[in-house]
ZAMARGU-4260 file (C-alpha; in steps of 0.2 Angstrom, whole numbers, plus 5000, padded with zeros to 4 digits):
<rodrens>
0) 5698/5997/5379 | 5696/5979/5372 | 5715/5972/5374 | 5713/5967/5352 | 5709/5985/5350
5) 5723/5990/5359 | 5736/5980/5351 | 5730/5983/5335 | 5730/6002/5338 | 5748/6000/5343
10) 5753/5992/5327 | 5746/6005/5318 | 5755/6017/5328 | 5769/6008/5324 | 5765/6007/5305
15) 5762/6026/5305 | 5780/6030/5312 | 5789/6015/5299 | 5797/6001/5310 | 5816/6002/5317
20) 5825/5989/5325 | 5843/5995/5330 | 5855/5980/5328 | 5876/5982/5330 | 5874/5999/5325
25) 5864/5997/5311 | 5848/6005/5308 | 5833/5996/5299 | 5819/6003/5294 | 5802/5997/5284
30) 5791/6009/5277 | 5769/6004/5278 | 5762/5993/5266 | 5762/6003/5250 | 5743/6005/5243
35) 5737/5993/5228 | 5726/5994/5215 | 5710/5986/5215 | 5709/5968/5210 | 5709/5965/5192
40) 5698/5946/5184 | 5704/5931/5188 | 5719/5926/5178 | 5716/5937/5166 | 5736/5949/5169
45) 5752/5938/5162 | 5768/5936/5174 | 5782/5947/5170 | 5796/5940/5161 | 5809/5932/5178
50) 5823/5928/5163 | 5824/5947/5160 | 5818/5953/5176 | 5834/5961/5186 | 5839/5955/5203
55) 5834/5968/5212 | 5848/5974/5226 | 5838/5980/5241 | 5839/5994/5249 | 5843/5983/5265
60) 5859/5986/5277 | 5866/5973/5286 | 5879/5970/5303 | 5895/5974/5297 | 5907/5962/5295
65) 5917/5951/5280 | 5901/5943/5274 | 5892/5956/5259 | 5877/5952/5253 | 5882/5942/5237
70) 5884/5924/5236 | 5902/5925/5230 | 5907/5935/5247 | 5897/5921/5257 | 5903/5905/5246
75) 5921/5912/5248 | 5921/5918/5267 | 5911/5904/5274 | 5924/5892/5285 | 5915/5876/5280
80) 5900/5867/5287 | 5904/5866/5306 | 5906/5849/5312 | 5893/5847/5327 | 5880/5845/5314
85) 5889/5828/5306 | 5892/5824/5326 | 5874/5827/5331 | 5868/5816/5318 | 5850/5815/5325
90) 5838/5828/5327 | 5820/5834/5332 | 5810/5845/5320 | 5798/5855/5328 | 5783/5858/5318
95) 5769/5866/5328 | 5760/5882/5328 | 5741/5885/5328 | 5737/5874/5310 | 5739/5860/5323
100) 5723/5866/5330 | 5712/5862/5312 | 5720/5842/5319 | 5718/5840/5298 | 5740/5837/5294
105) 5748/5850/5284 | 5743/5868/5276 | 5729/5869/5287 | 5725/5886/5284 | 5726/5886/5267
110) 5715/5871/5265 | 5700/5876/5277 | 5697/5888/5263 | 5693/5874/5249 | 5680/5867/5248
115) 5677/5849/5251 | 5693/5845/5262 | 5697/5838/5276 | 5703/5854/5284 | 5688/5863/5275
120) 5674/5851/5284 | 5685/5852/5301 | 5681/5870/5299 | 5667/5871/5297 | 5661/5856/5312
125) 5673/5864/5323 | 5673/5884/5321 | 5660/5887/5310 | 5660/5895/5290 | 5674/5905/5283
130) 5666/5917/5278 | 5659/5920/5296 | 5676/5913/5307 | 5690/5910/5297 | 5709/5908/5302
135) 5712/5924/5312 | 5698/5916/5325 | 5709/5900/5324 | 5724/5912/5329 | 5714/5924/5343
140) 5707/5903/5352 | 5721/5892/5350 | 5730/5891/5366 | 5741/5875/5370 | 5737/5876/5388
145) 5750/5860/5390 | 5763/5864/5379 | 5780/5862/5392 | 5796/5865/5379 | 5809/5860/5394
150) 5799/5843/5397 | 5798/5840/5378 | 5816/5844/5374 | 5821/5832/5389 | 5811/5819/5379
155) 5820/5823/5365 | 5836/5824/5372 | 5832/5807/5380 | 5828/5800/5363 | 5844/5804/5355
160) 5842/5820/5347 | 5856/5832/5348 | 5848/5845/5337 | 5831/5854/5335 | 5823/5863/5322
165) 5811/5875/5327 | 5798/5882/5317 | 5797/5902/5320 | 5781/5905/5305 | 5775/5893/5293
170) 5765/5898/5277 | 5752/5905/5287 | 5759/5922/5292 | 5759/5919/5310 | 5776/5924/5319
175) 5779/5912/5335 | 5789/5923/5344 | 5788/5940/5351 | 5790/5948/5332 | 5794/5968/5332
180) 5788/5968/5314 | 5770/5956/5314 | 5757/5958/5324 | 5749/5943/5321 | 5762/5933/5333
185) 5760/5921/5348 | 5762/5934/5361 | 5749/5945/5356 | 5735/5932/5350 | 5730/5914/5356
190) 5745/5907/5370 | 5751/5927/5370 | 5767/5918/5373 | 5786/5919/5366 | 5787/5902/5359
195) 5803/5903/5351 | 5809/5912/5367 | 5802/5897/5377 | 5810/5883/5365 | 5829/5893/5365
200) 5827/5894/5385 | 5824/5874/5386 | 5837/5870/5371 | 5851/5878/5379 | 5848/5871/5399
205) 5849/5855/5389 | 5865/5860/5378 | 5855/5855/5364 | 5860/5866/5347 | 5844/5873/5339
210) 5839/5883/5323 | 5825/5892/5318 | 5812/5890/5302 | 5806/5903/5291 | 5792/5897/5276
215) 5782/5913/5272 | 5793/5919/5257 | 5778/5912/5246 | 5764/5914/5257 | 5758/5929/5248
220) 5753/5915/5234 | 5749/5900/5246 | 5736/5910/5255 | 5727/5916/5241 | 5713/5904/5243
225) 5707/5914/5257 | 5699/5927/5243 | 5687/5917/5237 | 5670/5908/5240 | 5661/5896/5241
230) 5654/5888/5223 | 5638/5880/5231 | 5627/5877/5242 | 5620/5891/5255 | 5634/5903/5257
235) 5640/5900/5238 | 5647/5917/5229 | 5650/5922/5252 | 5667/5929/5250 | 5678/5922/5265
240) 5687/5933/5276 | 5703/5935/5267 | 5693/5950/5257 | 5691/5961/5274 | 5700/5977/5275
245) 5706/5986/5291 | 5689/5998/5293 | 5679/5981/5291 | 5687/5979/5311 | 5680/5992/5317
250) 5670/5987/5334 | 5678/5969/5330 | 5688/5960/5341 | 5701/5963/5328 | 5699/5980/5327
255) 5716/5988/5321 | 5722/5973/5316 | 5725/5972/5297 | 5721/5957/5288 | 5732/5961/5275
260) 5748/5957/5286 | 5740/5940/5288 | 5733/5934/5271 | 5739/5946/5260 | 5733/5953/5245
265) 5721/5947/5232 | 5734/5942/5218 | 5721/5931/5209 | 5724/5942/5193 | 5740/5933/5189
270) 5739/5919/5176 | 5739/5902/5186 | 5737/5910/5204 | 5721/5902/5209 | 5723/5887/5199
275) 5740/5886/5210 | 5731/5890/5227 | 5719/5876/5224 | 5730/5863/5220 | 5739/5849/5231
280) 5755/5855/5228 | 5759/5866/5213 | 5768/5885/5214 | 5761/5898/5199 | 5770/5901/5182
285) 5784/5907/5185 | 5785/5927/5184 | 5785/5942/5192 | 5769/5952/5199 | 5774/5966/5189
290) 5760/5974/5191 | 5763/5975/5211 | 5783/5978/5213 | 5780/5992/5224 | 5774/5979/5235
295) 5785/5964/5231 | 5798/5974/5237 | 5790/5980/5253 | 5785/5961/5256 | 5804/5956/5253
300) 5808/5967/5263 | 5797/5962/5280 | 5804/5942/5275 | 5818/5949/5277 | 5817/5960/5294
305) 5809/5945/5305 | 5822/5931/5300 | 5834/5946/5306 | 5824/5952/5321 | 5825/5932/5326
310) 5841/5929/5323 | 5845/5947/5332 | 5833/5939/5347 | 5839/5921/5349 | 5856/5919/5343
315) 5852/5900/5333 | 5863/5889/5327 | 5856/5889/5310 | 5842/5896/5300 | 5830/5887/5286
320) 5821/5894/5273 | 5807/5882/5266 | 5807/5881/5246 | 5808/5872/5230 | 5822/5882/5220
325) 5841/5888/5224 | 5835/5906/5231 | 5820/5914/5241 | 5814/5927/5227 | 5822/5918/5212
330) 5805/5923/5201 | 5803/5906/5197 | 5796/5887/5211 | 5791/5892/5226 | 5801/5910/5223
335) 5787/5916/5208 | 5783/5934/5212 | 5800/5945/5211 | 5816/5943/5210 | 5828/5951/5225
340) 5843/5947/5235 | 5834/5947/5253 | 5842/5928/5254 | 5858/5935/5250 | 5856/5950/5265
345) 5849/5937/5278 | 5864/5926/5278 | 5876/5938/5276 | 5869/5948/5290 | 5868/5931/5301
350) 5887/5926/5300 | 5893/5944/5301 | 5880/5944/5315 | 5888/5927/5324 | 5905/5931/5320
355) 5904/5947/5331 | 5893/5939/5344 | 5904/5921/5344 | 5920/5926/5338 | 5918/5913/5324
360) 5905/5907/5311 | 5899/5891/5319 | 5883/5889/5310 | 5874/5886/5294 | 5859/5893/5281
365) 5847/5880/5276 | 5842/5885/5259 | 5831/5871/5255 | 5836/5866/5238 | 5852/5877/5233
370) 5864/5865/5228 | 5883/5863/5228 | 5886/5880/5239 | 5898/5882/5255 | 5890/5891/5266
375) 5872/5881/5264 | 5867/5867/5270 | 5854/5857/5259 | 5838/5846/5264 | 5829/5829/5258
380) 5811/5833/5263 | 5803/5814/5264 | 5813/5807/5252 | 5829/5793/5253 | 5842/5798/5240
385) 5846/5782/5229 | 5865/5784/5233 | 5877/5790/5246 | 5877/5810/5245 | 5894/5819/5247
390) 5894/5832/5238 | 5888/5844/5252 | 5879/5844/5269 | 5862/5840/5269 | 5847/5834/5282
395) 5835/5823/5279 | 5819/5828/5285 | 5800/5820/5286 | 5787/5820/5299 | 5782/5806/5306
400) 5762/5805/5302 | 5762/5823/5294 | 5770/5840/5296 | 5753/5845/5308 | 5747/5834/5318
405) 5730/5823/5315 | 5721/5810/5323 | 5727/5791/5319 | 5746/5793/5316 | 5756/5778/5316
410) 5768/5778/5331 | 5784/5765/5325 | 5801/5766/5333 | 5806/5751/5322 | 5802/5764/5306
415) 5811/5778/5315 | 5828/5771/5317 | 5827/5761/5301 | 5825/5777/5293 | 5840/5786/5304
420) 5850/5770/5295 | 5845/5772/5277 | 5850/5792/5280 | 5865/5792/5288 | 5873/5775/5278
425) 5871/5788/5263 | 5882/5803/5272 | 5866/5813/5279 | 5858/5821/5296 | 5842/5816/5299
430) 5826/5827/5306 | 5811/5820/5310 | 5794/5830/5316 | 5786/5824/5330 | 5768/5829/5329
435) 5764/5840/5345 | 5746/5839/5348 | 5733/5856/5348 | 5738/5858/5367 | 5756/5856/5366
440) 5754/5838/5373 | 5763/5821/5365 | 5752/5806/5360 | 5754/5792/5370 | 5757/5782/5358
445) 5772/5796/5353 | 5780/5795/5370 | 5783/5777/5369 | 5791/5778/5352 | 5802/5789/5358
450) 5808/5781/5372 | 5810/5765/5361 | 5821/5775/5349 | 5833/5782/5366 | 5834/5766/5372
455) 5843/5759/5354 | 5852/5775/5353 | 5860/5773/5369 | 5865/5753/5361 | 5869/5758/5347
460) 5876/5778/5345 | 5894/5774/5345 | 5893/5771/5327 | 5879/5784/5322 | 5884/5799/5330
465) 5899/5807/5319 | 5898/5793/5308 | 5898/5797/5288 | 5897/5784/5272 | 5906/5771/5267
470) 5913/5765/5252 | 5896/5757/5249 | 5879/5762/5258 | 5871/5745/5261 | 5868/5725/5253
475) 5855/5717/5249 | 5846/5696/5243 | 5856/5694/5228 | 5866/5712/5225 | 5848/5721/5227
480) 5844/5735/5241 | 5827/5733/5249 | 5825/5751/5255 | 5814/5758/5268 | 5797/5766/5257
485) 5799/5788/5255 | 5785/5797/5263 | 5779/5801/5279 | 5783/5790/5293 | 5769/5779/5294
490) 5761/5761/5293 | 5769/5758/5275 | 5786/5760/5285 | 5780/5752/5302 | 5776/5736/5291
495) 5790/5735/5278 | 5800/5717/5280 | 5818/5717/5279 | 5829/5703/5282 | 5844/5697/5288
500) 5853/5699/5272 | 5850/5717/5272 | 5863/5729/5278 | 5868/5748/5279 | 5884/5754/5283
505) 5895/5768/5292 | 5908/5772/5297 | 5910/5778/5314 | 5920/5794/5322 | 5930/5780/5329
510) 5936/5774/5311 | 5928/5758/5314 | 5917/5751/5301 | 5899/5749/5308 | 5888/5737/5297
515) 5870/5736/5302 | 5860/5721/5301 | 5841/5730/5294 | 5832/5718/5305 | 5835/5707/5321
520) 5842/5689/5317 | 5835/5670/5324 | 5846/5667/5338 | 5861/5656/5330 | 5858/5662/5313
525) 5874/5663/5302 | 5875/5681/5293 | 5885/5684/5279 | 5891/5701/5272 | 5898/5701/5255
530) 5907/5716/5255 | 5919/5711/5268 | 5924/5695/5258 | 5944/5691/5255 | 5938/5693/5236
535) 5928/5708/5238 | 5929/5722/5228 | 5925/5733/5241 | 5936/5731/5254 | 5954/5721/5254
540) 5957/5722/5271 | 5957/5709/5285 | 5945/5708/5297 | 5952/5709/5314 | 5940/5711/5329
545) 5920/5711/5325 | 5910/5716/5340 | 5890/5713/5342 | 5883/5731/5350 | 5873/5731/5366
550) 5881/5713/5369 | 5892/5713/5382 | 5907/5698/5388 | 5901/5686/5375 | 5914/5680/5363
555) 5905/5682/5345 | 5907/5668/5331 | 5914/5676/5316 | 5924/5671/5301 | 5930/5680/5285
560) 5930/5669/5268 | 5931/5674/5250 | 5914/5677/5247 | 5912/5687/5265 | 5914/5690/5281
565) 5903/5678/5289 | 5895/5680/5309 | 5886/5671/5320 | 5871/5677/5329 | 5871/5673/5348
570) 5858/5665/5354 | 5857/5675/5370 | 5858/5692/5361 | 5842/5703/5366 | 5841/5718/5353
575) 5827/5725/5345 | 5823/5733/5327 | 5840/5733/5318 | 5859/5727/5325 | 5875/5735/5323
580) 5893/5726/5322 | 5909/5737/5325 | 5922/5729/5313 | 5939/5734/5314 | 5951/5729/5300
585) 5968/5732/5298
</rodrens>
C-alpha cells in the first residue's frame, strides 16, 4: 500500500474512533469534522451579530490545578512575568516551515492562489498550476535536506540570543511536529521529521529557553483563496484545489488525506470573506459564521487540542498565538468567526500544566495584542514604539528581510544591533527572524551578520542583558530623536545615518547607567550628552566613573558641565556600529 494511502487511512481511522489524548489524568477528546452545507453565492450571507453573540464556554477540560479557565483566575493566580525573559534580552525567532520553499516572503501559501503575485508566478515556474499542483504538492516535496537545529542554535547562541521562538504551524495548517490531531504534519509529509522535537532537543543541550508559535486560529479565513480560480487566460473559471473532497483522493497520492483539515471550508458566502482573502492585509467584517457554529466549535476546539498536545510534548517556556485583537476567537480582527474561551482553556491548561510538572509557573502566554494583563506578555510586530513602554512585558519582533525567506535580503549587523538599542532603551525584548533557507541552510551573507552581531554582543552585553529603560529613552541634534526606520530589517535600516549626537539609554542589571553612542565617533572627537548635565532635568546626580566598553586600560577623557556630561573619544578605540559607556553616579 502506497505509504500516503496508508497514513491517510490511518487518520480516518482515527477520525472514525474521535481523537484522545490522555494528559495528567485528563481525558480529551474531539468528535470528526461536523458535516456542512453546500456553499452558498459569494458574499451574499451577513455575519452574525459578535456584540450579542455569547462567549461560548467549551466543552473543554483541562490539567487540574489553580488556573480555571477565565481570565480573572489567570490575571489573579499568575506570579508575574518571570524574569529570565527581561535577563535574556535577545532572542532568535524561528520562522520556517514549507512557505519557505515558494522563496516569495510571507503567506506563501495563501498568495500562490492569487493571481498575478509573486508567489502566484513562483508557482506556477516552479510547480506548475494550482488547479493541477497546489500547496499539498508543496507539503508532500519540501524536504530541508540541510536543516541541522543543533548547528543553528550554536549560531544563535553564538550571536547573543538567549531566547528562541519557534514556529509550530503558521496560517497554512501545517503542524511542525509530530501532531496527534493533524495529519498534515512534518512527520508524515515532506522532511517526515519532528521539527519542534528536533529544535527542543538542540534548545535545551544549549540551555537556551524556547517557546513555541501557534497562527492557525484564522486560517479558516486566510486560506480561503484556495476556493477559487482563475479570472483569465487558459485555465480561467479552473477551480484550484482547495475545492477537492476526500473521494477526489482516491487512487491519489493523497488518497485518505482530507483536504479539508488543510484548507478548510469554502466560507466565501460571508460578507467580505473573499474581498478579505485577496487583500494584502485585511480580516473580514467582523461577525460570527452563524450559519456554521457546529463547525466553529469543532474548529475551536482542534486550535485548542494542538497548542495543548504541544505543550503536553515539549514542555516550552512560553506559547504565542499570532493576532490583531485581545483574544483568539473574540468575533471581531483577526478573531471574526465565533466567539469561544479556547484562549482562556490553553493557558490555563499550560500553567496548571507547568505548575505540576516545574513546581512553579515560570513561563508566559504571548497573546499578540491583549493589553494590560498579568499573566501575558504582549508583542511589537515590526514597529518601534514612540516611547518607553512599562506598562507590561512585551517583545519586539520583525524579520530581517521577511517573515519567509526570499532571494535578495539585506544581511546588516549594523541594523541589527541598532535596532536591539531602539527596543530595549524603550523597556522591551527583542526577536528577530532569521530567514532559513528552503533547505534548512543560512545565507552567507546571514552567517556573517550574525557573527558580527556575537562579536558586539560579547563587547557590549553587560548593559543589554537585564537592562530595562531609563528615565529618558535616547537624545538626539537639537532635542530631536533620529529613530531607526519600522519595517522589515532591510537596506532602509542598513543605510540609515546616525550621528554622534544620537544616544539611547539603559540601565543595566548592574544599576549602572549605559548610554549608547547610535554610531561610532572620529577618533578624538568630544561627545556631549545633555542629559547628564549639572543642570539637567533629568538627572541631578554626579558623575563618578564613566567607562568606554570593549576598551580596555585606557584612562578615558570625560568632564560633566552644566549643559552635559561631556567625553572624549579615544583615538585608539576600535569598535564597530554603535558604543556603549558604563556611567556610574552617585
Amino acid at each position: 500500500m502506497n505509504q500516503f494511502v496508508m497514513l491517510g487511512c490511518l487518520w480516518l481511522g482515527a477520525c472514525a474512533t474521535a481523537f484522545s489524548q490522555q494528559t495528567s489524568g485528563v481525558n480529551y477528546q474531539l468528535e470528526p469534522m461536523p458535516s456542512v452545507h453546500k456553499p452558498l453565492p459569494e458574499n451574499s450571507v451577513p455575519m452574525g451579530d459578535s456584540q450579542t453573540f455569547e462567549e461560548v464556554k467549551l466543552d473543554l477540560p483541562i490539567t487540574a490545578g489553580p488556573y480555571k479557565p477565565t481570565w480573572a483566575s489567570i490575571e489573579s493566580n499568575y506570579p508575574g512575568t518571570p524574569e529570565w525573559l527581561r535577563d535574556s534580552k535577545f532572542g532568535i525567532w524561528i520562522h520556517f516551515g514549507p512557505q519557505s520553499a515558494g522563496e516569495s516572503g510571507d503567506w506563501y501559501a495563501r498568495k500562490m492562489y492569487v493571481e498575478g503575485t509573486p508567489a502566484y508566478e513562483n508557482h506556477l515556474k516552479n510547480y506548475g498550476h494550482p488547479s493541477e499542483v497546489g500547496y499539498k504538492e508543496v507539503l508532500r516535496d519540501w524536504n530541508p535536506k540541510k536543516f541541522n537545529p543543533k548547528e543553528l542554535v550554536d549560531i544563535y547562541k553564538e550571536a547573543g540570543a538567549r531566547f528562541l521562538i519557534i514556529q509550530g504551524v503558521h496560517h497554512d495548517q501545517f503542524d511542525l511536529w509530530n501532531s496527534k490531531y493533524q495529519a498534515w504534519n512534518a512527520t508524515r509529509l515532506g522532511p517526515k521529521r519532528d521539527l519542534i522535537g528536533e529544535w527542543e532537543k538542540a534548545a535545551r543541550e544549549a540551555g537556551i529557553r524556547f517557546g513555541l508559535t501557534f497562527h492557525y486560529e484564522y486560517s479558516w479565513w486566510w486560506w480561503q483563496t484556495a476556493f477559487q480560480c482563475d479570472t483569465k487566460g487558459d485555465k480561467k473559471g479552473v477551480p484550484y484545489d482547495g475545492h477537492l473532497t476526500l473521494a477526489d483522493g482516491k487512487g491519489k497520492w493523497w488518497e485518505g488525506l482530507d483536504p479539508r483539515y488543510l484548507y478548510g471550508i469554502n466560507l466565501r458566502e460571508y460578507e467580505t470573506v473573499a474581498e478579505a482573502a485577496n487583500s494584502p492585509w485585511s480580516p473580514p467584517k467582523a461577525g460570527i459564521f452563524s450559519g456554521h457554529l457546529a463547525y466553529a466549535k469543532w474548529y475551536a476546539k482542534w486550535w485548542a487540542l494542538r497548542m495543548m498536545d504541544a505543550v503536553d510534548k515539549y514542555n516550552p517556556d512560553f506559547i504565542y498565538t499570532d493576532g490583531t485583537d485581545q483574544q483568539p476567537f473574540s468575533g471581531s480582527g483577526t478573531g471574526t468567526g465565533y466567539k469561544c474561551d479556547a484562549m482562556q482553556r490553553v493557558i490555563a491548561d499550560f500553567y496548571n500544566k507547568t505548575l505540576a510538572r516545574r513546581g512553579k509557573v515560570d513561563v508566559f502566554s504571548i497573546v499578540k495584542f491583549r493589553k494590560q494583563t498579568n499573566g501575558t506578555v504582549n508583542t511589537c510586530e515590526s514597529g518601534i514604539p514612540e516611547n518607553i513602554k512599562t506598562d507590561q512585558a512585551w517583545i519586539a519582533e520583525t524579520p530581517v528581510g521577511d517573515w519567509f525567506y526570499g532571494p535578495n535580503f539585506v544581511y546588516s549587523s549594523d541594523a541589527m544591533i541598532r535596532y536591539l538599542l531602539e527596543i530595549v532603551a524603550r523597556d522591551g525584548s527583542v526577536g528577530v527572524s532569521i530567514p532559513l533557507r528552503p533547505d534548512g541552510s543560512l545565507d552567507e551573507g546571514c552567517v556573517k551578520m550574525l557573527k558580527e552581531v556575537g562579536q558586539w554582543m560579547r563587547v557590549n552585553g553587560q548593559g543589554i542583558y537585564g537592562s530595562s529603560a531609563w528615565r529618558v529613552l535616547g537624545e538626539g541634534k537639537d532635542g530631536k530623536l533620529n529613530v531607526l526606520p519600522g519595517g522589515f530589517i532591510g537596506g532602509s535600516q542598513a543605510n540609515h545615518i546616525f550621528y554622534s549626537t544620537d544616544f539611547r539609554f539603559t540601565v543595566g542589571k548592574d544599576k549602572a547607567l549605559y548610554a549608547w553612542c547610535m554610531t561610532v565617533p572620529k577618533p578624538g572627537e568630544t561627545l556631549k550628552i545633555v542629559s547628564l548635565g549639572t543642570n539637567s532635568t533629568v538627572e541631578k546626580k554626579k558623575v563618578t566613573s564613566v567607562e568606554l566598553l570593549g576598551v580596555k586600560g585606557n584612562k578615558l577623557e570625560w568632564k560633566q558641565e552644566a549643559d552635559g556630561l561631556r567625553i572624549v573619544y579615544p583615538k585608539s578605540a576600535s569598535l564597530k556600529t554603535a558604543v556603549g559607556f558604563r556611567i556610574v553616579c552617585e
